[in-house]
C-alpha positions as CSV (number, residue, x, y, z in Angstrom):
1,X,-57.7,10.6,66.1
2,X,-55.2,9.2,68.9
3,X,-54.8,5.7,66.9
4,X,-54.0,7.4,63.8
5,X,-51.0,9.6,65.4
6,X,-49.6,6.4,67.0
7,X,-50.0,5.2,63.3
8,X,-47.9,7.7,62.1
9,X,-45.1,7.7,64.9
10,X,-44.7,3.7,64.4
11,X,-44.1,4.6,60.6
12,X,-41.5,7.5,61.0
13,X,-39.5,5.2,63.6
14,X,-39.8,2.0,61.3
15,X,-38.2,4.6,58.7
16,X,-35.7,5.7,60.9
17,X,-34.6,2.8,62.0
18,X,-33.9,1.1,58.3
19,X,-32.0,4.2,58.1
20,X,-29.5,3.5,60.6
21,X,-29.6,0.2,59.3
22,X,-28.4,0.7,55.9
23,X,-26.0,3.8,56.9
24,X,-23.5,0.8,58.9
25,X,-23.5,-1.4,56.3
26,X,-22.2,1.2,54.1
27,X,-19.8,2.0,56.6
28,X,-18.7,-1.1,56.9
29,X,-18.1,-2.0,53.7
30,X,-16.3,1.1,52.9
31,X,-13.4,1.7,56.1
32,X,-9.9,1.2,55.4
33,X,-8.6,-2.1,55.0
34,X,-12.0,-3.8,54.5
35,X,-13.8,-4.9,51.6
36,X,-14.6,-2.9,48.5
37,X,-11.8,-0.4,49.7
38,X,-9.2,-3.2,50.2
39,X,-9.8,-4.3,46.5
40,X,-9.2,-0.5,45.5
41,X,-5.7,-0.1,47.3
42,X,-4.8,-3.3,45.9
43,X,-5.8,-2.0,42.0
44,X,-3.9,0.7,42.5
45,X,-0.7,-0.9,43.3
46,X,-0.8,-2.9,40.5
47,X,-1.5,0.1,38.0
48,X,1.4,1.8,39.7
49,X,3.8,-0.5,37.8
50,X,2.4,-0.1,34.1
51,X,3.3,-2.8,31.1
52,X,5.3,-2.4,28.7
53,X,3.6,-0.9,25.6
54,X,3.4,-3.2,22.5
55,X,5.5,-1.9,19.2
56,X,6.6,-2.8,15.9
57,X,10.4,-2.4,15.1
58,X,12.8,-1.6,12.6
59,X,16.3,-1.2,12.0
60,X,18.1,1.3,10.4
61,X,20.5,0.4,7.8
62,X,23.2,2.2,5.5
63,X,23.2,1.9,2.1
64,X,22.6,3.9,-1.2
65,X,20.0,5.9,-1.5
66,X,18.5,7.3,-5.7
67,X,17.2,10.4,-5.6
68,X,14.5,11.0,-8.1
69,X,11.2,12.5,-9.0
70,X,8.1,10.7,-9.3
71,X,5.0,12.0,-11.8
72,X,2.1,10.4,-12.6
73,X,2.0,10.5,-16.4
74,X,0.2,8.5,-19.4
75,X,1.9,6.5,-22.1
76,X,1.5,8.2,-25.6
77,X,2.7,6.4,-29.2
78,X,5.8,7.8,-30.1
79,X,4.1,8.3,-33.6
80,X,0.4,8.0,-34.6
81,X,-0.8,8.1,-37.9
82,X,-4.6,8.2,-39.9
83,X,-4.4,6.3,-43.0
84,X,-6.5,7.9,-45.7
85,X,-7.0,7.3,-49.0
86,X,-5.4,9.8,-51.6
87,X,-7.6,8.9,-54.4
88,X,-11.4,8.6,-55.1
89,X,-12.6,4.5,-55.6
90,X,-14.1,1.5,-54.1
91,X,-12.1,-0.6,-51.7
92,X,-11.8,-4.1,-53.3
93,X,-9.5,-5.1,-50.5
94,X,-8.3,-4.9,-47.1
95,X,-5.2,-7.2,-46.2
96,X,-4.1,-6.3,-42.1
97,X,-6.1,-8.0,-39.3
98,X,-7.2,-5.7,-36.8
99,X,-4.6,-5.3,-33.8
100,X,-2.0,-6.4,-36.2
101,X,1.5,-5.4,-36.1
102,X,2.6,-4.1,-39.6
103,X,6.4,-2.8,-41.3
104,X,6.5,0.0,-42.8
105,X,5.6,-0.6,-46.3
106,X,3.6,-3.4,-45.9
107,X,0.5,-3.4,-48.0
108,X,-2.7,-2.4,-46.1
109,X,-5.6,-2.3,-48.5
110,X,-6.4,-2.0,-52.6
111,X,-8.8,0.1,-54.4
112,X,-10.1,-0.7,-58.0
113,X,-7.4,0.8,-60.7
114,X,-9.4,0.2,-63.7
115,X,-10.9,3.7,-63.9
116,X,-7.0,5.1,-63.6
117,X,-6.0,2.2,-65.8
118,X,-8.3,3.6,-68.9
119,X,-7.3,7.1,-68.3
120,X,-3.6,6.0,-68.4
121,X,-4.5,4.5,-71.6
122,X,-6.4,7.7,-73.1
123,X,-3.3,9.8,-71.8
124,X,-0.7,7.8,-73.6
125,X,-2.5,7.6,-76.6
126,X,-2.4,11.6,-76.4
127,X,0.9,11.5,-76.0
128,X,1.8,9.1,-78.6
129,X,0.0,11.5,-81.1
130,X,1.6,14.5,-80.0
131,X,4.8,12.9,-80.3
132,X,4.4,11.9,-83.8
133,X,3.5,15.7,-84.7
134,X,6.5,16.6,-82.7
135,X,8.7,14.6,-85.0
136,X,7.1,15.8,-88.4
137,X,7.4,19.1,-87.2
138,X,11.1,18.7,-86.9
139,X,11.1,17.1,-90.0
140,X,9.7,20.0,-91.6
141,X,11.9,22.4,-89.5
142,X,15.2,20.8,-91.1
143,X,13.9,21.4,-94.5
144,X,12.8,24.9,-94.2
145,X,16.4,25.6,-92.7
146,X,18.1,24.3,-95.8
147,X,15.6,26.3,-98.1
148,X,16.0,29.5,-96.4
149,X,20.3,28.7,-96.4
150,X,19.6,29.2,-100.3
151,X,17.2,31.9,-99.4
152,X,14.2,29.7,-101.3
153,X,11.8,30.8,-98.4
154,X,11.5,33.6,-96.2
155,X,12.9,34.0,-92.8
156,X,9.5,34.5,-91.6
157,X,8.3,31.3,-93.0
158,X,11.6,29.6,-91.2
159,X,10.8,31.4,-87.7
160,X,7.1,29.9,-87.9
161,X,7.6,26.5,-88.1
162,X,10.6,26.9,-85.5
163,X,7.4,27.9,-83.0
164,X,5.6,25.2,-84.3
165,X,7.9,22.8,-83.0
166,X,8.3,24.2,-79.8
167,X,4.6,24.1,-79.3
168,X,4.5,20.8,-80.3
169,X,7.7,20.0,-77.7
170,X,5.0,22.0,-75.0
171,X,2.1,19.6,-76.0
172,X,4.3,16.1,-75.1
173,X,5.6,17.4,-72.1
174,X,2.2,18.1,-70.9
175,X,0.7,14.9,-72.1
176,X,4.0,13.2,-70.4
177,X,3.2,14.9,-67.0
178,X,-0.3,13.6,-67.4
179,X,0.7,10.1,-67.7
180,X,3.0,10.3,-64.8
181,X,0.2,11.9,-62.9
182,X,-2.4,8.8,-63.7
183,X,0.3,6.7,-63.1
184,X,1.0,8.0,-59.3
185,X,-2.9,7.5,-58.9
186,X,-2.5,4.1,-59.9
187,X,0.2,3.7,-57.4
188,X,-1.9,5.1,-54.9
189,X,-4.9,2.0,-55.5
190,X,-2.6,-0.1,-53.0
191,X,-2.6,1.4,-49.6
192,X,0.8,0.8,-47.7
193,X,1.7,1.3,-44.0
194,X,3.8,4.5,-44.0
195,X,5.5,3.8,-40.5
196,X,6.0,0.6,-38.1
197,X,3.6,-0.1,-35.4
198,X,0.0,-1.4,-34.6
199,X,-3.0,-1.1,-36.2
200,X,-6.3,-0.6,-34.8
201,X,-10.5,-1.7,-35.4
202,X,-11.1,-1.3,-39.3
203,X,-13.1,2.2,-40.3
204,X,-14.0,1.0,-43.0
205,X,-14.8,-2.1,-44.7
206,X,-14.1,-3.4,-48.4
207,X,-16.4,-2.8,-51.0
208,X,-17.2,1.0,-49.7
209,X,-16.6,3.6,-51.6
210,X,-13.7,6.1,-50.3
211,X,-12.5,9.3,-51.2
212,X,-9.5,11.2,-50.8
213,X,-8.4,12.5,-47.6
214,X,-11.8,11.4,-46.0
215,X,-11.3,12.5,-42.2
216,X,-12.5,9.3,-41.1
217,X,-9.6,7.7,-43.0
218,X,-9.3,3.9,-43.0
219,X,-7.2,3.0,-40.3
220,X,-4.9,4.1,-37.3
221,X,-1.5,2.8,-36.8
222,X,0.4,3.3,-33.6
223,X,3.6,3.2,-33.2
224,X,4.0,1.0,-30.1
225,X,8.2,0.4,-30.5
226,X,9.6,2.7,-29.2
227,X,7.0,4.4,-27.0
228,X,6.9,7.3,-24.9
229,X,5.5,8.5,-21.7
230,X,4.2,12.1,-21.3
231,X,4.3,13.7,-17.5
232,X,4.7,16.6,-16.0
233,X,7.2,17.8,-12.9
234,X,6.6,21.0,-10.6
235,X,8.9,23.7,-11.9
236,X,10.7,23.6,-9.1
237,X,12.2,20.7,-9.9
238,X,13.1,21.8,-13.8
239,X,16.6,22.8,-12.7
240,X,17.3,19.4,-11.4
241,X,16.4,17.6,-14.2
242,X,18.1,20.1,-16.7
243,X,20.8,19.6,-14.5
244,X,21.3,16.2,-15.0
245,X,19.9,16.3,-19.0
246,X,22.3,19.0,-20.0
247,X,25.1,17.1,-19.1
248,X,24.6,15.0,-22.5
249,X,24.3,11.6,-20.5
250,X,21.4,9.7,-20.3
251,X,18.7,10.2,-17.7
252,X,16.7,7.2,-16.6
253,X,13.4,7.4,-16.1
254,X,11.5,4.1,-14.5
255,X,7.9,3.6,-14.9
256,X,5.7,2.0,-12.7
257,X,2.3,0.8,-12.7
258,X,-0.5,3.8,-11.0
259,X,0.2,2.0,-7.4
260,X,3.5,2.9,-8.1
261,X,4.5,-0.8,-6.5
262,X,5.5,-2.6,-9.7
263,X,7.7,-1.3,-12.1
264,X,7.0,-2.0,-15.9
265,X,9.8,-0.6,-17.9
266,X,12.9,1.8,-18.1
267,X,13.8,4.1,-20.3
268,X,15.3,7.3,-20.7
269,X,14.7,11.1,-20.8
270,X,13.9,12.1,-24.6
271,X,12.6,15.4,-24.2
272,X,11.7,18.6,-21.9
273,X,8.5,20.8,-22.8
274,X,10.2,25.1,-23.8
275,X,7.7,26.3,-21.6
276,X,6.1,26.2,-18.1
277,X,2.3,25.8,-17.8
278,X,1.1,29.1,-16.0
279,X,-2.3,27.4,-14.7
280,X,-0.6,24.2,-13.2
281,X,2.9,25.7,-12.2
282,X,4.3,22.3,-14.2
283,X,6.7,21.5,-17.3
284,X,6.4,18.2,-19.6
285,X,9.0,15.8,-20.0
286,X,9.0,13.0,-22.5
287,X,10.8,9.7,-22.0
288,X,11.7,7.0,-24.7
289,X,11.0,2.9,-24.0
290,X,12.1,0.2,-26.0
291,X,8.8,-1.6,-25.2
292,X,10.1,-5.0,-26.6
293,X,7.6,-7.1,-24.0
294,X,4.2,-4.4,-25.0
295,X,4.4,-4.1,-21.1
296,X,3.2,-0.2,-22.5
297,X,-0.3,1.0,-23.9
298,X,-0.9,4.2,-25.3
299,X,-3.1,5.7,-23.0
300,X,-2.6,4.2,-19.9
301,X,-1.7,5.8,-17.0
302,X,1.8,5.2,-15.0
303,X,3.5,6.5,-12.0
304,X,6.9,7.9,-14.1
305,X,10.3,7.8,-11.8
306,X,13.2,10.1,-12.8
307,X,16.4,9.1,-11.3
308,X,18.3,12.7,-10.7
309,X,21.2,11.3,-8.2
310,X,22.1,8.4,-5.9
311,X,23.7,9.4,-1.8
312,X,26.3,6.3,-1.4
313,X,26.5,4.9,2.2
314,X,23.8,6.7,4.2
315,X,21.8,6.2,7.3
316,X,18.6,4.9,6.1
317,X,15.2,4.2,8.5
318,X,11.8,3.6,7.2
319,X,9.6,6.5,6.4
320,X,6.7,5.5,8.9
321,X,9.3,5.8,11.8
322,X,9.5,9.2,11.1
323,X,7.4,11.7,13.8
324,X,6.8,15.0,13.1
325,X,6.8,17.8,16.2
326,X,7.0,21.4,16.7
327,X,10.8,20.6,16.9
328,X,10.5,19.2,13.9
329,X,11.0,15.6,12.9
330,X,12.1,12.8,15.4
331,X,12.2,8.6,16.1
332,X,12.1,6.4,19.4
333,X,14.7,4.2,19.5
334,X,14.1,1.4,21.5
335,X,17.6,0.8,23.9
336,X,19.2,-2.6,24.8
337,X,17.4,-2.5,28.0
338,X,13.9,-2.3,26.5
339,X,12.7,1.7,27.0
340,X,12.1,3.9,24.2
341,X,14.7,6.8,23.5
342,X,13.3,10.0,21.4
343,X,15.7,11.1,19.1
344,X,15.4,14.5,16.6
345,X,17.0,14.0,13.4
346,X,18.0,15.7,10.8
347,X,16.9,14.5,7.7
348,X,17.9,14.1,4.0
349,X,16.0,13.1,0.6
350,X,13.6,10.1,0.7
351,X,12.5,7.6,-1.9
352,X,11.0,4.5,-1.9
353,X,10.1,4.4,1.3
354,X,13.1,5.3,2.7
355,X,14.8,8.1,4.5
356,X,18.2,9.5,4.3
357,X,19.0,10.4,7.9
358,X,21.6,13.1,8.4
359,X,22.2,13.3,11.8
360,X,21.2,11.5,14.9
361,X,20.7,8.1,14.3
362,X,23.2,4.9,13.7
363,X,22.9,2.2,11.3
364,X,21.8,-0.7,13.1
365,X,19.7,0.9,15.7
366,X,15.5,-0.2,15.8
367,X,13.6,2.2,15.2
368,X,9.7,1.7,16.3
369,X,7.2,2.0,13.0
370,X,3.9,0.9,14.6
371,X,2.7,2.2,18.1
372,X,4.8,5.3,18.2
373,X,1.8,7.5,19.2
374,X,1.4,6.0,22.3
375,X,5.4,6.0,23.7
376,X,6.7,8.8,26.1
377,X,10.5,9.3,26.1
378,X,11.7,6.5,28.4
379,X,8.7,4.6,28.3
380,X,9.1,0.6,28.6
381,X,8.2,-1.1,25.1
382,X,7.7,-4.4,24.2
383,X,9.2,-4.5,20.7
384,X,8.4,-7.1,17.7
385,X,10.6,-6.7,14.7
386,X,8.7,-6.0,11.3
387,X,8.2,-8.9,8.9
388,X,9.6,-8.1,5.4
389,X,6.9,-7.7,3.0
390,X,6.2,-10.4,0.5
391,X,7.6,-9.9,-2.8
392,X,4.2,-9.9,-5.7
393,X,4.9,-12.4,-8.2
């Protein structure tokens, strides 16, 4: 029993003492001005001068700014029309290549006369026949005129064959108008392009029978010069545009491809919609393009620019300088002597990545574009000036 409380006494001391041990070594390594603590003191002098802060510049510049509207919109033919046949036949032949450009007038297709060719016949051989008892009626007319001068005949006898004549005059008009009629239908057998434009894949294919006004119809042609573009503008920018439209000159209206990066073709204002849509809040407009080059497709979609007014001569600084706060919008300016200013601005229209800057900034002046979330008012910047933007081939 007395071994094993020495036992335990030796244990607690050996504990006690490791204790001691360890407790002056931290000490040590933690009082001022040595180790681990030295390396702190001299951290925190260096942090207490921080580095500049890394931002990408711009300068502001004057020049004109166009003020427009931009709608995403899709390119419609300026005409479109289904060609159907207007008579009953078989389709001998089709003479356009699909994806063709055709004139107006051009001939598209043919369809077998020879049924209207033997009704033309049978109808001017009715009309021949009716014309000869036309002309012996008259004949006999004449003579009953001179009998009844010498009162030979009756009157009534006279008055008949007057009728007679007039019914026969009734039965060659009719027989006339049907042999103008089988003659239009023969005219109809050659299918011609009624406008200018494109054609598109063949409906149907010769040797098929057709009849008139199938709704399938034969083929589409689309009107591809001139073409249009159909978009629509909020309403409250109709007044703008009338504005500009009602003055009788031309508005221009650019359009660009859907990244709205590349422009494609300009053209002009041809048309705005009578009514507001009450589900979107929007109005159409129509605009005319020559379309020369085909650099427009009915149906596709392009970003469509209407040029309302152009500002000569005004501050101008890139859109992504632009900071938004509760005071409302505002730039850093980065000073001669490297710090970054914060300036509130009051600001105009914008367009093409450009703002019109009203008040409180110069031409000339960088502006910071990249790293603007991380600068203070008076904060030390080391500025790098934005690389123009390659131009896309």
């Amino acid at each position: 029993m007395l071994r094993l409380m020495r036992s335990s006494v030796r244990t607690w001391l050996f504990v006690i003492v490791v204790g001691c041990v360890l407790a002056g070594g931290a000490y040590a390594l933690t009082r001022p001005g040595k180790g681990g603590a030295g390396k702190t003191s001299g951290g925190a002098s260096a942090a207490a001068v921080p580095r500049p802060t890394p931002v990408v510049t711009a300068q502001a510049r004057a020049g004109d700014l166009p003020v427009s509207i931009t709608a995403l919109g899709s390119v419609t033919a300026l005409n479109t029309v289904t060609v159907r046949s207007r008579v009953d036949g078989q389709l001998m032949k089709v003479h356009f290549n699909e994806g063709q450009l055709v004139r107006a007038g051009e001939l598209l297709a043919e369809i077998d006369p020879s049924p209207f060719q033997a009704q033309l016949t049978q109808a001017e051989g009715q009309l021949a026949r009716d014309m000869a008892a036309l002309q012996n009626a008259r004949l006999d007319l004449e003579r009953y005129r001179v009998l009844v001068d010498k009162e030979m005949i009756a009157r009534q006898q006279y008055d008949t064959q007057a009728a007679t004549v007039r019914q026969a005059e009734g039965a060659v008009k009719a027989n006339q108008g049907q042999v103008d009629l089988i003659k239009v239908q023969i005219s109809y057998t050659r299918i011609t392009a009624p406008i200018s434009g494109q054609v598109g894949l063949r409906l149907v294919d010769a040797g098929n029978m057709v009849k008139a006004n199938d709704p399938g119809g034969l083929i589409v042609i689309a009107q591809i010069e001139p073409i249009a573009v159909v978009f629509a503008i909020p309403e409250d920018s109709l007044q703008a545009v009338l504005r500009q439209y009602r003055t009788g000159k031309s508005v221009p209206v650019e359009a660009f491809d859907r990244e709205g990066k590349r422009k494609l073709a300009a053209g002009t204002l041809a048309a705005v919609d009578n009514q507001i849509d009450p589900a979107t809040g929007t109005v159409k407009l129509k605009a005319s393009y020559p379309n020369k080059d085909g650099a427009l497709y009915p149906n596709q979609f392009v970003n469509a620019r209407v040029l309302l007014d152009v500002l000569p001569n005004v501050v101008l600084a890139p859109s992504e300088a632009i900071q938004r706060g509760p005071q409302g919008a505002f730039v850093y300016v980065v000073r001669p002597d490297g710090t970054a200013q914060m300036r509130r601005l009051e600001l105009g229209p914008s367009d093409s990545g450009l703002v019109a800057v009203k008040q409180g900034l110069a031409a000339g002046e960088a502006v910071v574009v990249d790293g603007a979330e991380r600068l203070q008012d008076g904060a030390r910047v080391e500025p790098r000036e934005r690389q123009p933007a390659r131009t896309r081939s």
